[in-house]
C-alpha positions as CSV (number, residue, x, y, z in Angstrom):
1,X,118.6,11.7,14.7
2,X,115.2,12.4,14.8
3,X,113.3,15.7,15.3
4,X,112.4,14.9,19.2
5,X,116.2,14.5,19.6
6,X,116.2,11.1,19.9
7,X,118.2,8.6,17.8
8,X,117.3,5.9,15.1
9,X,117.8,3.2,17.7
10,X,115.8,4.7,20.1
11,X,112.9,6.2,18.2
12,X,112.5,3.2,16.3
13,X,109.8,0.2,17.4
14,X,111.7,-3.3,17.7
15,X,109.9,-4.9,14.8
16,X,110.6,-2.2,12.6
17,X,114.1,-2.6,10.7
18,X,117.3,-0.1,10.7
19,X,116.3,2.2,7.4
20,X,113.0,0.5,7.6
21,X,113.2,-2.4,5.6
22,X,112.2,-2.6,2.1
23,X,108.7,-1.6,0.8
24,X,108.5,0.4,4.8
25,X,108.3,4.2,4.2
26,X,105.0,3.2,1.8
27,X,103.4,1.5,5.1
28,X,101.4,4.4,6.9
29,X,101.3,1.9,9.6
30,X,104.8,2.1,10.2
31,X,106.4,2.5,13.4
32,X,102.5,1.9,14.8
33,X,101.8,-2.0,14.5
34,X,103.7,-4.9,15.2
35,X,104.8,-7.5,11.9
36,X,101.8,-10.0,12.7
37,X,99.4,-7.1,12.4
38,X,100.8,-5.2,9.0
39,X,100.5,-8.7,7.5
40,X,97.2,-9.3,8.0
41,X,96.5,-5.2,6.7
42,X,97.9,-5.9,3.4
43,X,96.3,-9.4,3.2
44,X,93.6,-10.1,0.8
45,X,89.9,-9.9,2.3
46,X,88.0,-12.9,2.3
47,X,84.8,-11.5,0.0
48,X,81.7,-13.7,1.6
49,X,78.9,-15.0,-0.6
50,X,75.4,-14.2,-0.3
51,X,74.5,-17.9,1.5
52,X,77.2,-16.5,4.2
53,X,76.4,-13.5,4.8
54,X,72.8,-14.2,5.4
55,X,73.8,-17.1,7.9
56,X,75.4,-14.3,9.4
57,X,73.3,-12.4,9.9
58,X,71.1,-14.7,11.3
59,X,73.5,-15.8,13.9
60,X,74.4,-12.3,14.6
61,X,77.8,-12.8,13.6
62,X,78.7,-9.1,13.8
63,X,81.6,-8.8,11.1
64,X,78.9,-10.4,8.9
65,X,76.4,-8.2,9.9
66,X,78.8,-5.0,8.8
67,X,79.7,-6.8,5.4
68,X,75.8,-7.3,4.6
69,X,75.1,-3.6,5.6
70,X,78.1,-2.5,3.2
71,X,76.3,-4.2,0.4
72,X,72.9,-2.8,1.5
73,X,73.9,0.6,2.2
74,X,76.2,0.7,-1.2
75,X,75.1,2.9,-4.1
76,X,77.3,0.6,-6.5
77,X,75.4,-0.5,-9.3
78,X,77.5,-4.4,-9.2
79,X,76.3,-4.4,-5.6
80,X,72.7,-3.7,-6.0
81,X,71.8,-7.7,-7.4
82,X,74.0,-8.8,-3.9
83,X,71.8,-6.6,-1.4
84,X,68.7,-7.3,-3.1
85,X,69.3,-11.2,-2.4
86,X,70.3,-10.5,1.2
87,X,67.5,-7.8,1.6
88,X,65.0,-11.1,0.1
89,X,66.3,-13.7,2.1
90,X,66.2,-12.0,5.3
91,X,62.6,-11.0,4.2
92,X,61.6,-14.5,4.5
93,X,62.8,-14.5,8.5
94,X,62.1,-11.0,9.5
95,X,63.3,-10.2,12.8
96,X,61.4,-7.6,15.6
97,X,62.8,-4.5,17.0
98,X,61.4,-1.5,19.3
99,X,63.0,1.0,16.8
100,X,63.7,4.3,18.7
101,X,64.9,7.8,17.1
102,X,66.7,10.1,18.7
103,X,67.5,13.8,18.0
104,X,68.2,17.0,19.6
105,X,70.3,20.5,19.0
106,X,73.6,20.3,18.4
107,X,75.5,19.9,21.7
108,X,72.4,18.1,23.6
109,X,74.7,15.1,23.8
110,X,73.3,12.5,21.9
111,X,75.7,9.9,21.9
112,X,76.8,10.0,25.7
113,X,73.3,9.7,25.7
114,X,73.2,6.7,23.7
115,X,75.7,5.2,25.4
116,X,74.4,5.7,28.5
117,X,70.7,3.9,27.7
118,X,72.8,1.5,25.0
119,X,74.6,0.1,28.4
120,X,71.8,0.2,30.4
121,X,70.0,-1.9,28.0
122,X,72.5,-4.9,27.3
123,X,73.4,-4.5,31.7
124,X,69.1,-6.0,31.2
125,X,70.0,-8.0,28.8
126,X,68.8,-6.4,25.4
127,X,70.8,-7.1,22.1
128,X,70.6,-3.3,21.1
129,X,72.2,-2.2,17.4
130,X,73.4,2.0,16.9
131,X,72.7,3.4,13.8
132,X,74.7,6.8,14.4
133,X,74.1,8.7,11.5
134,X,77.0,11.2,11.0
135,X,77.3,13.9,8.4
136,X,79.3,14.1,5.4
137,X,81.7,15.6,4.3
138,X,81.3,17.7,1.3
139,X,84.6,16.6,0.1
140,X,85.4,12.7,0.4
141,X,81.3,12.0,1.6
142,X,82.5,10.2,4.3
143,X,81.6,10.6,8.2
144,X,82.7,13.6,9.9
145,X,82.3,13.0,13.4
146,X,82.6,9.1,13.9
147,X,80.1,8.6,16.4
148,X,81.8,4.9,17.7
149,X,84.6,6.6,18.5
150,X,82.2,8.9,21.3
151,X,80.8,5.0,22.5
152,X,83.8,3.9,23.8
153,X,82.4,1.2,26.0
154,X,79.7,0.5,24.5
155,X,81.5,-0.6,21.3
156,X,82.9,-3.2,23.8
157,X,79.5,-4.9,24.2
158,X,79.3,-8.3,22.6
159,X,75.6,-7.2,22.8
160,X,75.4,-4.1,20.9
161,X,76.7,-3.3,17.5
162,X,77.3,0.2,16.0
163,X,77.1,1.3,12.6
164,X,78.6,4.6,11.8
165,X,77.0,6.0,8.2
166,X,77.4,9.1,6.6
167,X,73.6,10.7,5.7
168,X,75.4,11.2,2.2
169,X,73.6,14.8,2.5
170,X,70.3,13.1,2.8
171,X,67.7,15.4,4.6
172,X,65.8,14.1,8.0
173,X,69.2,13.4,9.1
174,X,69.1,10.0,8.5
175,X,70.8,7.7,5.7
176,X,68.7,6.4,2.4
177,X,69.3,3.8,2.9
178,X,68.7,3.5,7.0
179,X,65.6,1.7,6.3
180,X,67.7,-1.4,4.7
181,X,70.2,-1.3,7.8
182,X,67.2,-1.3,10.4
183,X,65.9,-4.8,8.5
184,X,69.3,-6.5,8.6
185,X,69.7,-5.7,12.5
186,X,66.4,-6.7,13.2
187,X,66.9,-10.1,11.2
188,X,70.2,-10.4,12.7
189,X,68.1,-10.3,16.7
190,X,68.4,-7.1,17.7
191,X,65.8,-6.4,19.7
192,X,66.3,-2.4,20.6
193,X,67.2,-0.7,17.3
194,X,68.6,3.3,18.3
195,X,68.8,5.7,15.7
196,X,70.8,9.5,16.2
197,X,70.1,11.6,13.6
198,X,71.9,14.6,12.3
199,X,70.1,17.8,13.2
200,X,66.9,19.2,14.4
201,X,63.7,20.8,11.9
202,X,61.1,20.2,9.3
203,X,63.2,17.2,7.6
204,X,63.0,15.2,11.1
205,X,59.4,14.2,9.7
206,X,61.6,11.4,7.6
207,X,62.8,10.1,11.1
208,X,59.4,9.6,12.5
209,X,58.8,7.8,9.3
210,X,60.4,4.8,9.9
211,X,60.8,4.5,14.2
212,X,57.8,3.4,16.4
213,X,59.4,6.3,19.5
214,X,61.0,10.1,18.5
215,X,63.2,11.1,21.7
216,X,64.3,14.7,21.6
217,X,66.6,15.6,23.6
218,X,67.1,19.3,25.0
219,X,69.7,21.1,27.1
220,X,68.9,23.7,29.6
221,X,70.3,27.3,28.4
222,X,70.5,26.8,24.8
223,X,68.8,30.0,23.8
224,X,66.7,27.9,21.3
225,X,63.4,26.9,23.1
226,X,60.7,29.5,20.9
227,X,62.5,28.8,17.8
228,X,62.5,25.2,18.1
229,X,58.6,25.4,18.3
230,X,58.7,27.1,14.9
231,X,61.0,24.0,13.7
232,X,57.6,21.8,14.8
233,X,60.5,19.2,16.1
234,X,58.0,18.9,19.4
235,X,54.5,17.9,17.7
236,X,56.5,14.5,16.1
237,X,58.1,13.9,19.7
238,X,57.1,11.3,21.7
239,X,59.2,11.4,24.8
240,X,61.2,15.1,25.5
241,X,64.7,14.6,27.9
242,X,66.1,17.9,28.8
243,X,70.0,16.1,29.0
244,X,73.0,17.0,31.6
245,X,70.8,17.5,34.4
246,X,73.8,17.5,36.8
247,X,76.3,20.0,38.5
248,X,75.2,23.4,38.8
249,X,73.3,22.6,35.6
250,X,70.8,20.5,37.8
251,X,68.6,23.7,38.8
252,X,68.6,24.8,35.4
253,X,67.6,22.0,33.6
254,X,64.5,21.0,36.3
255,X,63.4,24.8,35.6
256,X,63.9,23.9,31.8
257,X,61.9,20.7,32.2
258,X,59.4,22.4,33.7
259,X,59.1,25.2,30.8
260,X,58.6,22.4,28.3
261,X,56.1,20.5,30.4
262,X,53.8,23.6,30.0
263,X,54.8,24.4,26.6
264,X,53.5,20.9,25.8
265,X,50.2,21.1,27.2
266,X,49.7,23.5,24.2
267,X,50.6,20.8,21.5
268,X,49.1,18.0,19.9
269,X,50.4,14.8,20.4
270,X,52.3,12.8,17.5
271,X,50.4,9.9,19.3
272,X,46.9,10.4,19.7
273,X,46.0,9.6,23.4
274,X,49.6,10.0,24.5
275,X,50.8,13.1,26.7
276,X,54.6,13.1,26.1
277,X,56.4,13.2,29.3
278,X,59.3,15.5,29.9
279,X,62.2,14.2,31.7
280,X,65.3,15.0,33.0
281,X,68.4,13.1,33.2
282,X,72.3,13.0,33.4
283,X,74.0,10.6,31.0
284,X,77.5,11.1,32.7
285,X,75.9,10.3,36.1
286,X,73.3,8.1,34.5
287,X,71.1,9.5,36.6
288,X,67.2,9.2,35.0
289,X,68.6,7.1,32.0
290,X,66.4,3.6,33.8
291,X,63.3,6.4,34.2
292,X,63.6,7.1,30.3
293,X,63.5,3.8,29.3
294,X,60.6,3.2,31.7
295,X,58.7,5.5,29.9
296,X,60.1,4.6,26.8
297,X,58.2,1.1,27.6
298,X,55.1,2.7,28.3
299,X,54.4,4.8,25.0
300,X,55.1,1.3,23.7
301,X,52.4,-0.6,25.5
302,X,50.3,2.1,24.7
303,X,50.2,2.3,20.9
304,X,50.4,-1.6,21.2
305,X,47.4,-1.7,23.2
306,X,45.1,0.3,20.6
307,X,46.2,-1.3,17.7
308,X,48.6,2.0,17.2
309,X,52.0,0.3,16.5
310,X,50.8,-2.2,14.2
311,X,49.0,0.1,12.0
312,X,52.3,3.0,11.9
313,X,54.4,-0.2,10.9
314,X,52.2,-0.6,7.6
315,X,52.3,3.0,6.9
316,X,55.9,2.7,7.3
317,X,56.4,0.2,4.9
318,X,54.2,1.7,2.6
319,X,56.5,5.0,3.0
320,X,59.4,2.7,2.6
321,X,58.3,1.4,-1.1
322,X,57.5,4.6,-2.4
323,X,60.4,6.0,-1.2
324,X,62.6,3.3,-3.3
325,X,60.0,3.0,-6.5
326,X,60.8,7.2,-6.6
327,X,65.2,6.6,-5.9
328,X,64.8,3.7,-8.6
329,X,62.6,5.9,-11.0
330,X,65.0,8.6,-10.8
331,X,68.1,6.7,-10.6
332,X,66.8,4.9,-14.2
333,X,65.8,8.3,-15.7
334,X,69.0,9.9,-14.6
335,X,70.9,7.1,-16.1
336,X,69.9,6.9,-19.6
337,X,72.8,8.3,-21.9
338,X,70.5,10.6,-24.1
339,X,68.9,12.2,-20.4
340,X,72.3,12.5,-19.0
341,X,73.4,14.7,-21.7
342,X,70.5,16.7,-21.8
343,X,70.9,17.2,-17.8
344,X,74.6,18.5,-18.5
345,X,73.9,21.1,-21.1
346,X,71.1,22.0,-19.0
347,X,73.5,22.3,-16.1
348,X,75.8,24.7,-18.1
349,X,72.8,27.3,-19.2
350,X,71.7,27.5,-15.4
351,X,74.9,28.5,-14.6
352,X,75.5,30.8,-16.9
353,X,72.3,32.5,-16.3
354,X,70.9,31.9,-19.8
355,X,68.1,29.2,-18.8
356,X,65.7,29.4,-15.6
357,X,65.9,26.4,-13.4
358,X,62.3,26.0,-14.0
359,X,62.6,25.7,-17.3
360,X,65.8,23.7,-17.7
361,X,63.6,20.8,-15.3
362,X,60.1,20.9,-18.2
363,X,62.7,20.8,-20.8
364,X,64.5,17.8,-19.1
365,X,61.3,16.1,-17.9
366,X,60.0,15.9,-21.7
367,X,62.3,12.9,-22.1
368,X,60.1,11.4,-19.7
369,X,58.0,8.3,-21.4
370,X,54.4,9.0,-22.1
């Protein structure tokens, strides 16, 4: 007799054997899938090759897609020769994407947002790929709020793929290795590429370093509007949304839209010769979300018009291999036995107060080659 009063008989699924079955009460998927399923759990995983992986990716194969972003996004040093072959070979067929981050205050809704536009997209026929960038936990480093659970339907699309990451604790509120995953998405035909961040403030900069559009989204009422300004999130936006403009929230948000509008008129742009619109919409109605996209399309033909777009790309790939000469420099310092060490003892006088951080990093950077 179980706790909820009812018996072994009744409690128990029919696939699931009186007393278990041998091996049962170690299955944490007991009394939750059927046979067929539990098999195919505890069933060795096919490990693909490199030549498969990027022929998946290239068809768009999604699974694929997933494994190659595994290897790409892993900081493993056995998988580091695998993602550098994938991250070549689908340098020789690079594919195009309008790449489009999107932030805002926490509670702004960002990914019944993105769910909203992600459907409105592939309803026009766009292959669109989610990058949601959760963050960590400080325990197991994994994702805290797993994002493609919030995208319910749109994680039904055979035209859009989502790709929950945990930013590791990376600032900008994006992943290090987010640059990697936008490549293989791109190679793999996406053509809309949507990025949520973690967070709002100064580290947003390392967002607008590597999208072509910065959405920000707003809410009406938050109590946040001045201080925001001091964050500087505005002067790197290119489009504002104030979001749930629906309800009893409607009035507010237009009189919130309008605050911003004149609020703007007091920045400069992050686009030079482009007045950032402020809009309003409802992503649970999805009222305003064809409007956002609208303009979306518009800052687009703008910066491609003046030669904009294609010069931000090579400053974001410049960014990009600075950004991975400095992790491999440090990951290659850090690494060396004598240097590792070093950095512990180091460690252990900071802590105990008998060493100033200042000086514990000369004394470490001495081992430094000359």
């Amino acid at each position: 007799m179980y706790a909820n009063g009812m018996s072994d008989t009744e409690q128990r699924p029919p696939w699931v054997p009186e007393g278990g079955g041998e091996g049962f009460a170690t299955t944490v998927m007991a009394g939750i899938a059927p046979p067929e399923r539990i098999a195919r759990a505890g069933a060795p995983r096919h490990a693909p090759g490199v030549d498969e992986l990027v022929a998946g990716i290239f068809s768009g194969e999604r699974s694929l897609v997933a494994r190659a972003i595994t290897l790409v996004e892993s900081n493993a040093q056995a998988h580091r020769p695998l993602a550098r072959e994938i991250l070549c070979r689908i340098g020789e067929r690079p594919g195009f994407a309008h790449r489009v981050g999107i932030s805002g205050v926490p509670g702004a809704g960002k990914s019944t947002f993105i769910e909203a536009m992600g459907n409105h997209l592939c309803d026009a026929g766009r292959r669109v790929a989610v990058l949601a960038v959760d963050p960590s936990s400080s325990l197991t480093h994994g994702s805290i709020l797993g994002d493609k659970t919030r995208m319910e339907t749109l994680s039904r699309r055979e035209d859009c793929f989502i790709r929950p990451s945990p930013s590791g604790g990376a600032l900008g509120g994006v992943t290090r290795k987010t640059r990697e995953t936008i490549a293989v998405c791109e190679a793999a035909g996406f053509d809309v590429v949507l990025i949520e961040t973690v967070g709002v403030g100064q580290s947003e900069i390392a967002v607008r370093a590597m999208v072509d559009c910065f959405l920000l989204l707003l809410i009406a009422g938050a109590g946040d509007e001045l201080q925001g300004m001091k964050k500087g999130i505005f002067e790197i936006a290119d489009i504002l949304l104030v979001n749930k403009a629906d309800g009893e929230n409607r009035i507010r948000a237009e009189a919130t839209r309008l605050e911003f509008e004149r609020v703007m008129q007091y920045l400069s742009p992050a686009t030079e010769g482009w007045k950032p619109p402020v809009l309003a919409a409802s992503s649970l109605a999805r009222t305003g979300i064809p409007e956002t996209w609208r303009a979306v399309e518009k800052y687009f033909a703008h910066v491609e018009a003046d030669g904009r777009f294609d010069l931000r790309r090579r400053e974001q790939a410049i960014a990009w291999w600075q950004s991975l000469v400095e992790q491999e420099l440090r990951a290659r310092f850090l690494s060396d036995p004598k240097v590792a060490g070093l950095s512990a003892r180091l460690e252990r006088e900071i802590l105990a107060g008998r060493l100033a951080p200042s000086l514990a990093a000369e004394e470490l950077l001495q081992e430094v080659p000359a």
